[in-house]
N, C-alpha and C positions, 0 to 999 in steps of 0.2 A: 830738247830732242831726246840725251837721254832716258827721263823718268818714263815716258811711254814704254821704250824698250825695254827698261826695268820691270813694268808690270806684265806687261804682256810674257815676257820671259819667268817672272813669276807664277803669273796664269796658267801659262803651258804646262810649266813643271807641274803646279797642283794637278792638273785635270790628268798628267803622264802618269804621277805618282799613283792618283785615284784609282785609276783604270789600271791599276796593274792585280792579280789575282792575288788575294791571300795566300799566306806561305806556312807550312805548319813551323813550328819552331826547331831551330838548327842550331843550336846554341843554349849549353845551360849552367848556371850555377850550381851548387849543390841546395842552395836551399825551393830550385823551381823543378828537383827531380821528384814527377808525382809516383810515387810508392801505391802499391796496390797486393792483391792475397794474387800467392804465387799458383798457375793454373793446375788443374787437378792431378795432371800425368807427372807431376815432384810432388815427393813430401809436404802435408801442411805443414807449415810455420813459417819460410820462406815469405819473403814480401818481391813482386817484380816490379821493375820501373822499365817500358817501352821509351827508349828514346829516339830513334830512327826505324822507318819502312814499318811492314806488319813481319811479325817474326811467325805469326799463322798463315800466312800465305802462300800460295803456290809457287811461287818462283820471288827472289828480290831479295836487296839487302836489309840486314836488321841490326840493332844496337839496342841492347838488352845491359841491363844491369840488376843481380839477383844479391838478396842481402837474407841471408843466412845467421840463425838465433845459434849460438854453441852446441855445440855436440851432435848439429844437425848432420843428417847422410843421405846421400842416396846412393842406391844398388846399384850393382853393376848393370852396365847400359853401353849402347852405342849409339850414334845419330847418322841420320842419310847423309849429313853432310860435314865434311871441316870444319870444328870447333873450334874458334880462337879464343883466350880466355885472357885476361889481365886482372889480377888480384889486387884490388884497391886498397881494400884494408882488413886487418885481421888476418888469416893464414888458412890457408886455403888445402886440404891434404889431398892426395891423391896416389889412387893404387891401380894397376892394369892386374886385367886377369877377368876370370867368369864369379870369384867367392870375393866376398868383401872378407878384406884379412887388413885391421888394424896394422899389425906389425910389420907390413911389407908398400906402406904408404908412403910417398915422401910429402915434406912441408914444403909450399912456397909461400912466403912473406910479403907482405904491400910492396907493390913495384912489378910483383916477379907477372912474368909472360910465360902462357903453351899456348900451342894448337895439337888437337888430339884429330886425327885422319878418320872415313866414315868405317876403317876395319879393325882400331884399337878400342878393346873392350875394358872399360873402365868405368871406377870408383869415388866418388867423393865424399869429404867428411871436411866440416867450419870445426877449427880449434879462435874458441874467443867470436865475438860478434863478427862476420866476414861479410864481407861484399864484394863481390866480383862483375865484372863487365867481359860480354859474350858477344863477339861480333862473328855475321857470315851470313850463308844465305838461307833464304826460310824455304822449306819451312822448317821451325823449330821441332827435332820429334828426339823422344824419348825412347829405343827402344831396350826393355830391358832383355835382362839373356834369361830370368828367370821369370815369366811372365806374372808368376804368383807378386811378384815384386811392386807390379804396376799398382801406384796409388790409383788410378782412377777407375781400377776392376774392382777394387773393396767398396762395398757398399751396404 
């Protein structure tokens, strides 16, 4: 009398399992982060890896991880939205203000955390290979204070 129940309870589950919708992936190692060319409105040399939501989209969340060659920078900028940033590895510089001024940047090191607000005007520069992770809501935008700045108007 049991082994019927065993199958049929088997059964069930296969056909529940079957029928449930694909899921994109919510979970990753480092070695299933897909790396890609970082989009035109940052510096070339940058690689992005999407990990959660579209970070181009109108509204929703996103999870972003940006891996930066040395000595890389981008201009000063702001975004529509709340930046939270976490510095994986390498060290990550950062300076407020409207002029990219070296000497007035501080370091954070792997580990370290900010969130920068959508009215703080600031700067970044990778000391050593840096990767960082950018969580908040999309869409992701760049906006520089000096528009000459924008990679994506050089053409």
């Amino acid at each position: 009398m049991r082994l019927p129940f065993l199958v049929v309870l088997a059964f069930s589950l296969t056909v529940v399992f079957a029928a449930q919708p694909t899921y994109a992936q919510n979970a990753f190692t480092p070695d299933q982060v897909k790396w890609g060319p970082a989009p035109p409105f940052i510096p070339a040399g940058a690689q992005l890896a999407v990990l959660e939501g579209d970070p181009m989209a109108s509204s929703g969340d996103f999870t972003i991880r940006l891996k930066m060659p040395d000595g890389y920078k981008i201009a000063p900028h702001t975004h529509p939205h709340r930046e939270n940033v976490t510095v994986l590895s390498g060290t990550l510089k950062v300076g407020m203000g409207d002029q990219f001024d070296a000497s007035k940047m501080m370091s954070f090191g792997s580990g370290s955390f900010a969130y920068l607000d959508p009215s703080m005007h600031h700067y970044a520069a990778a000391s050593g290979e840096t990767v960082i992770q950018i969580h908040g809501m999309s869409p992701v935008k760049f906006n520089y204070i000096n528009p000459a700045d924008d990679p994506s108007m050089k053409k």
